[in-house]
C-alpha positions as CSV (number, residue, x, y, z in Angstrom):
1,X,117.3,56.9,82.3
2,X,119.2,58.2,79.3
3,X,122.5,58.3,80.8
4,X,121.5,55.0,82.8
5,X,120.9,53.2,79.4
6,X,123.7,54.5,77.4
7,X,126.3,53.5,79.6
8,X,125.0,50.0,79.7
9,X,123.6,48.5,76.9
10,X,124.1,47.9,73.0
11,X,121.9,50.5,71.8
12,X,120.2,48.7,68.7
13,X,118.6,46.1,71.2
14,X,117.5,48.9,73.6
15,X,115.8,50.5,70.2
16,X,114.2,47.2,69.7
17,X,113.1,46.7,73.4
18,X,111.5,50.1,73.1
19,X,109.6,49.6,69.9
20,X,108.3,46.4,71.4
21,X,107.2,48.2,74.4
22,X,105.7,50.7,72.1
23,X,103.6,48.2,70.6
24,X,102.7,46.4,73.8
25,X,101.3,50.0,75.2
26,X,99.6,50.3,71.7
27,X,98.2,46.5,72.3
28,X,97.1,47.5,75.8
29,X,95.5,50.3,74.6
30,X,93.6,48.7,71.8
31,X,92.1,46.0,73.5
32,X,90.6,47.7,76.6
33,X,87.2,50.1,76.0
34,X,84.8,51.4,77.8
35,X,80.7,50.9,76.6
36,X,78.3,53.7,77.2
37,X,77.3,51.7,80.1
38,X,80.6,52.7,81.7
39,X,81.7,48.6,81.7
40,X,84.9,47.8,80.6
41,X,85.1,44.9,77.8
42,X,87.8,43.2,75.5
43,X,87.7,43.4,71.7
44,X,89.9,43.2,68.5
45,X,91.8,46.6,67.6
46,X,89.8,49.3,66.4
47,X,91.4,51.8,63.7
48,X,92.7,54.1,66.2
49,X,94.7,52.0,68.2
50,X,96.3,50.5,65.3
51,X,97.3,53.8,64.4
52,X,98.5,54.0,67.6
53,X,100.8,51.2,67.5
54,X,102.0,52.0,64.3
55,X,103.0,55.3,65.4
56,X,104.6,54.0,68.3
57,X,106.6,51.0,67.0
58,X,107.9,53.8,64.1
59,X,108.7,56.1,66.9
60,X,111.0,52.9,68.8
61,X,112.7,51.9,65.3
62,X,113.7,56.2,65.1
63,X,115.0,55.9,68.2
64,X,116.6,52.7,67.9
65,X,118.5,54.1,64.8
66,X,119.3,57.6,65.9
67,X,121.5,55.9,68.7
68,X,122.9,52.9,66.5
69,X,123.9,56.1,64.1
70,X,125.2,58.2,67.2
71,X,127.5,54.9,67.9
72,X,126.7,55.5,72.0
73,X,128.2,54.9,74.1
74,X,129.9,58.0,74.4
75,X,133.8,58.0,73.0
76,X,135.9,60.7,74.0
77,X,136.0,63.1,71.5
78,X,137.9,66.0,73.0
79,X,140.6,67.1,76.2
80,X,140.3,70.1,78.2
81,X,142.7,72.4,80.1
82,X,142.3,75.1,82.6
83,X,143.5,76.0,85.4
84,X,141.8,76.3,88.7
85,X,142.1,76.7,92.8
86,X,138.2,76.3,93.6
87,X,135.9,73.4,93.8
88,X,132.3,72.6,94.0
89,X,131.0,69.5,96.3
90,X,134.2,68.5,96.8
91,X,134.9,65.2,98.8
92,X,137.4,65.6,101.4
93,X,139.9,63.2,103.3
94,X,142.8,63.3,105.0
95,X,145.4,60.4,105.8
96,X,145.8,58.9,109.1
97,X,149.3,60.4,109.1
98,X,148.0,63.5,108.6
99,X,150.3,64.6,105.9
100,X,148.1,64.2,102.4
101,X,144.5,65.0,101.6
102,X,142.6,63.5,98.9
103,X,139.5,65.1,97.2
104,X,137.5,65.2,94.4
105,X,136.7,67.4,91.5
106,X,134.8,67.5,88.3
107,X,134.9,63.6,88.9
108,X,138.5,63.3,89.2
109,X,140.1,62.0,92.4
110,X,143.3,64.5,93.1
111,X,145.4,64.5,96.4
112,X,147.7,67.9,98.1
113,X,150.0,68.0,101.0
114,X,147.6,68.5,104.1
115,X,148.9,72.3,104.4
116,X,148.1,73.0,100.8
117,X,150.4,73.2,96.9
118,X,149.6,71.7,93.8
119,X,146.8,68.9,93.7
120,X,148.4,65.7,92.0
121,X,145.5,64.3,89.3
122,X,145.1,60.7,90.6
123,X,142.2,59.4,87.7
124,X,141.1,61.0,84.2
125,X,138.7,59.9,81.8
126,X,135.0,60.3,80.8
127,X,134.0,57.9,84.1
128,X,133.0,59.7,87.6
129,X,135.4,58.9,90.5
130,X,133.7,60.4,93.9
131,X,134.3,59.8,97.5
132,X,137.5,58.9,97.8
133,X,138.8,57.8,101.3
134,X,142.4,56.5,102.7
135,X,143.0,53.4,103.8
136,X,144.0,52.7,106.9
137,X,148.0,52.7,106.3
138,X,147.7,55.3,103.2
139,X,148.9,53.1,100.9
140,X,145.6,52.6,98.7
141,X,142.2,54.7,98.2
142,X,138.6,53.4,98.1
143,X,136.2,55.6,95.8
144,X,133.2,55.3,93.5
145,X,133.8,55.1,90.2
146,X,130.6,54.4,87.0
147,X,133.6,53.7,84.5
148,X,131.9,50.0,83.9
149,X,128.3,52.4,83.5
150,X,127.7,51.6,87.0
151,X,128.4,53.0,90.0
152,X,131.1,50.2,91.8
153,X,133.9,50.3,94.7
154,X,137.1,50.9,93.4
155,X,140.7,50.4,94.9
156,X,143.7,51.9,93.6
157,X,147.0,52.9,95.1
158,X,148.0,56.4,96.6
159,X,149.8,57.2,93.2
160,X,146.4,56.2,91.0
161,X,147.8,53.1,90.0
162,X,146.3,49.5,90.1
163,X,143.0,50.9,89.5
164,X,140.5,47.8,90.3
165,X,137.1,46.8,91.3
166,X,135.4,45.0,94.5
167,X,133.0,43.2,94.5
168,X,130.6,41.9,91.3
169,X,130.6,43.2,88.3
170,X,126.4,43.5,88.3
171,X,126.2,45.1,91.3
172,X,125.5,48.7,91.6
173,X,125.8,51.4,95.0
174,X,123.4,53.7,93.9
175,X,120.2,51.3,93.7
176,X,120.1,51.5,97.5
177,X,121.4,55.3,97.7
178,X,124.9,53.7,99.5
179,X,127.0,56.1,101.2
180,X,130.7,56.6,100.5
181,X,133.1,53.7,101.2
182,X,134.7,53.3,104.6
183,X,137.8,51.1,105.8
184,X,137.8,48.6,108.8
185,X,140.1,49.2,111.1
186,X,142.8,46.6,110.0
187,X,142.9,47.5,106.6
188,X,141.5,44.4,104.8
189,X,137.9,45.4,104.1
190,X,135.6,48.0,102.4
191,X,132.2,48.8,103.9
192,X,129.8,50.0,101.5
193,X,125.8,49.6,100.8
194,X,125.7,47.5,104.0
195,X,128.4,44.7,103.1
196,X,132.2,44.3,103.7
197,X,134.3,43.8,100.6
198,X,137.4,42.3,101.2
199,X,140.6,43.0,99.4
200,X,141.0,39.4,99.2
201,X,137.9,38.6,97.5
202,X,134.4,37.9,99.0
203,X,132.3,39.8,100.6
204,X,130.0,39.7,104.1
205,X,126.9,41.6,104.9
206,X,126.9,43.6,108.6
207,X,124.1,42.9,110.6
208,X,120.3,43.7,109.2
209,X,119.9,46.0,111.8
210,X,122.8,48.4,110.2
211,X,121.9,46.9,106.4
212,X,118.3,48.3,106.6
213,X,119.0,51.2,108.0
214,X,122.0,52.2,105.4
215,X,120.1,50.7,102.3
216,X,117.0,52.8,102.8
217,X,117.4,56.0,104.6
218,X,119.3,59.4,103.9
219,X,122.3,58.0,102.0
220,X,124.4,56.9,105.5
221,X,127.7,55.6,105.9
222,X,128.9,53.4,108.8
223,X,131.5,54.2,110.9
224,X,134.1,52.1,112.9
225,X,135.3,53.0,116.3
226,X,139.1,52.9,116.2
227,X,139.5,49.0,117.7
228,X,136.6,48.1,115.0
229,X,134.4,46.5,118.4
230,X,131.5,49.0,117.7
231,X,129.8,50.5,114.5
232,X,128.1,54.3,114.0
233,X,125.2,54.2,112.2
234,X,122.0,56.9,111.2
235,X,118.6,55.7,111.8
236,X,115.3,57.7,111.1
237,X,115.3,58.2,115.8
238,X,119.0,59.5,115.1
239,X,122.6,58.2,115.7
240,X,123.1,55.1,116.5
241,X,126.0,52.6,118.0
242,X,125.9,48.5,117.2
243,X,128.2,46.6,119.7
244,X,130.0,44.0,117.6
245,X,130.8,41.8,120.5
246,X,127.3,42.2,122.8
247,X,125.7,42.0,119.6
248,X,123.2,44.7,120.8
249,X,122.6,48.8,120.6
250,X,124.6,50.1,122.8
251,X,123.9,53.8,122.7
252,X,121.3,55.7,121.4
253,X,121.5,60.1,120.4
254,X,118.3,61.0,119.8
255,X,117.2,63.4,117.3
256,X,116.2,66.5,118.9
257,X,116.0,68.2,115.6
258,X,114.1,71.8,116.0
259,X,112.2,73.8,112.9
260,X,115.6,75.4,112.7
261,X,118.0,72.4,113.2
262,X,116.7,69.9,111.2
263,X,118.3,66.2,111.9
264,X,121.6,64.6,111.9
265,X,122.3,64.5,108.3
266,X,125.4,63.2,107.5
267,X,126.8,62.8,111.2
268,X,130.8,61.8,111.9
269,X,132.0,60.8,114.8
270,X,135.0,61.8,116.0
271,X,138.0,59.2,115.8
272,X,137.8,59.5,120.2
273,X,134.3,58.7,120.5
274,X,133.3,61.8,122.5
275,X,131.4,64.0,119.8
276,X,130.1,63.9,116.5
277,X,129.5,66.5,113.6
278,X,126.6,66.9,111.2
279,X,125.1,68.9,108.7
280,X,121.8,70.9,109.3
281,X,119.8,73.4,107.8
282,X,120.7,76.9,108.5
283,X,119.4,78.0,112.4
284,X,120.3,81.9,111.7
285,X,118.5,82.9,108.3
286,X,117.1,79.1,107.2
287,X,119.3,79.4,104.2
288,X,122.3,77.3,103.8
289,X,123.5,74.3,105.6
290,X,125.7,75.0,108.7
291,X,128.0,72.6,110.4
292,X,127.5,71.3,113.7
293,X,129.1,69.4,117.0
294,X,127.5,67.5,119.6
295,X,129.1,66.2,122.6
296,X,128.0,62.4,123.3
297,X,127.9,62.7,127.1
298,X,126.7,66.2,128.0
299,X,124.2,66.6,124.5
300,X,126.2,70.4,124.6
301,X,125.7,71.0,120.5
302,X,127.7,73.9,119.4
303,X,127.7,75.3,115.3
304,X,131.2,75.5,114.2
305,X,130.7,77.0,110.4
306,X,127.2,78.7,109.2
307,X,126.1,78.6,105.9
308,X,128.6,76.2,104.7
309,X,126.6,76.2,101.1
310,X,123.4,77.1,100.1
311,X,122.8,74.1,97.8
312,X,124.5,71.6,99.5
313,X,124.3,68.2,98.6
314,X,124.6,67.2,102.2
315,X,126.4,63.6,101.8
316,X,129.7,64.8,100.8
317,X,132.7,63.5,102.9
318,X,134.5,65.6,105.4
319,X,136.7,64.2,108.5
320,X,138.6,64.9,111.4
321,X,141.6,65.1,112.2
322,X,143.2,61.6,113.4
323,X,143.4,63.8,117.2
324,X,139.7,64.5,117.0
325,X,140.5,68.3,117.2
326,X,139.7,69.3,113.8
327,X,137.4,69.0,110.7
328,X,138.7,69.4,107.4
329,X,135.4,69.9,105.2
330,X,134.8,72.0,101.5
331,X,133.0,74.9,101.3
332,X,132.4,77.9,99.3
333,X,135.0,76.6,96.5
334,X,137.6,76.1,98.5
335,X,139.0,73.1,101.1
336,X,139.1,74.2,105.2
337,X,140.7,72.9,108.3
338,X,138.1,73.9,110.8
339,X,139.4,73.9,114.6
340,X,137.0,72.5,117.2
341,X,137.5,74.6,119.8
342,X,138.1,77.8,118.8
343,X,135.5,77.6,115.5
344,X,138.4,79.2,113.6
345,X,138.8,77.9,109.7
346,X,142.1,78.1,107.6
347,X,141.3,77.9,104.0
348,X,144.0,74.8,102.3
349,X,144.4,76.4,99.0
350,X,145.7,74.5,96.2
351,X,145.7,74.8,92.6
352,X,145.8,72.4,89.7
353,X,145.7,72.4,85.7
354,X,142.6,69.8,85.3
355,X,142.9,67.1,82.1
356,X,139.1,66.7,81.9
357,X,138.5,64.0,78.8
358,X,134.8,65.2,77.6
359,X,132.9,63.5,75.4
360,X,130.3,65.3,72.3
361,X,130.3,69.1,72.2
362,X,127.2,70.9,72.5
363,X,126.0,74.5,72.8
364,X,123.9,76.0,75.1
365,X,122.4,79.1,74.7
366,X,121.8,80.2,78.4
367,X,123.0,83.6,78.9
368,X,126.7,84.5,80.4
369,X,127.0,81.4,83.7
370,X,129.7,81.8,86.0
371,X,131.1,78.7,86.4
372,X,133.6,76.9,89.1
């Protein structure tokens, strides 16, 4: 609620609001009692609960000053450099023509040639950029961004440039848990947290069948076929297909989901409609997250990485290739081109002096971490 608050509002009024809600509890409090019948009544304050609210609204005008005093929100105050060729849940995709991927690290979107080099630092600055994907053409890149203290679709172009927003100002993706943004077919759209935001301005909302089920259950995204006539979607009874021009369902993959393969989370399907991936937990040991394929027609489901990370956030993006016959995906630190039919993975190295704009320094006394 902290950071929530402090990347949103003028913190002398928030000080105020909370001293006020101090006293309101202290009210509450001081009104309501018990008899030694056990029956609740109403009377005027006793001494202890106006001690109560004293205490509390001094506690709200503290805080309230301590932040005007801290002059929130948080100004950058320092830049650091360092050098690095690992990652940790890292968002991964790769242009339709194959040739650049884009990713994310430490909340900066970067993009390397597709067979690996030096990672080019698209975005910097105290705001998280996450999920970025291609458009259609190659030319621009949807992400997430909380630069305005919210989390909102951004646009820029392929070089980082004519950074912009979609879509209102108020409204934020992570009140509904949204999955990352995904281009229609043509280009001219944005599906996110159920709606389509045009480039062009305005938005439209898909179907409630597809809206429910992205707005309330595992953090889904949509999918498009490649003609944009149907739409992928994850449902509590597993993957699901919507027929733009029936209007109706038209196919149905159960979950068949064992004690040691537990659901389709995150499923893609592959750019020729004949299988789709997903994440599940660990079927060898239980630990770790392993990678999955599953063809549509035959149901033959296959694991193509194990243990892919033990922590895994599970809704970080990964993709195929635009031939359907391979998944890039990041793992263990580093970025992999996994092939389909051999289960092999190349690791994509790259490496990259990160420009990360921090804000206050503080120390933490925790021992020796390793960090990456």
């Amino acid at each position: 609620m902290f950071y929530y608050l402090k990347k949103n509002f003028n913190f002398w009024i928030c000080g105020i609001q909370v001293a006020v809600l101090c006293f309101l509890t202290a009210l509450d409090y001081s009104i309501l009692y018990f008899d030694k019948n056990n029956s609740m009544g109403v009377r005027e304050f006793n001494r202890f609960g106006i001690y109560r609210h004293l205490v509390n609204f001094i506690i709200g005008i503290t805080f309230a000053h301590t932040l005007q005093a801290q002059g929130l929100p948080i100004k950058p105050a320092r830049t650091v450099s360092f050098e690095t060729n690992e990652g940790t849940y890292m968002d991964v995709n790769l242009s339709s023509d194959g040739h650049m991927i884009v990713f994310d690290l430490l909340g900066d979107i970067y993009t390397v040639p597709a067979l690996g080099g030096t990672a080019r630092q698209l975005t910097q600055g105290l705001a998280i950029n996450r999920q970025p994907v291609w458009s259609p053409d190659g030319k621009q890149i949807a992400y997430v961004s909380d630069g305005s203290g919210r989390c909102q679709l951004q646009v820029m172009d392929e070089d980082g440039s004519s950074q912009r927003t979609l879509g209102k100002p108020d409204v934020s993706y992570e009140d509904f848990g949204a999955g990352p943004p995904v281009w229609t077919p043509d280009g001219n759209s944005i599906c996110i947290n159920g709606y389509l935001y045009y480039l062009a301005g305005g938005q439209m909302a898909l179907p409630d069948v597809i809206k429910n089920a992205i707005q309330f259950f595992n953090k889904p995204a949509v999918q498009f076929s490649r003609d944009g006539s149907l739409i992928y979607y994850n449902t509590r009874e597993g993957l699901q297909c919507y027929d733009n021009q029936t209007a109706t369902i038209a196919l149905k993959v159960k979950d068949t989901s064992s004690k040691a393969d537990k659901g389709f989370i995150n499923p893609l399907v592959s750019p020729d409609g004949e299988c789709f991936t997903y994440i599940a937990d660990g079927a060898a040991s239980g630990r770790g997250k392993d990678l999955r394929i599953r063809n549509m027609a035959t149901g033959e489901d296959l694991i193509l990485a194990k243990g892919i990370d033990i922590r895994r956030k599970m809704e970080e993006r990964y993709c195929f290739t635009a031939d359907s016959r391979q998944i890039l995906i990041g793992f263990g630190g580093k970025l992999h081109r996994i092939d389909i039919q051999t289960s092999t993975a190349d690791t994509i190295h790259f490496q990259r002096r990160l420009m990360q704009i921090w804000g206050f320094s503080a120390t933490i006394n925790s021992g020796s971490p390793t960090i990456r």
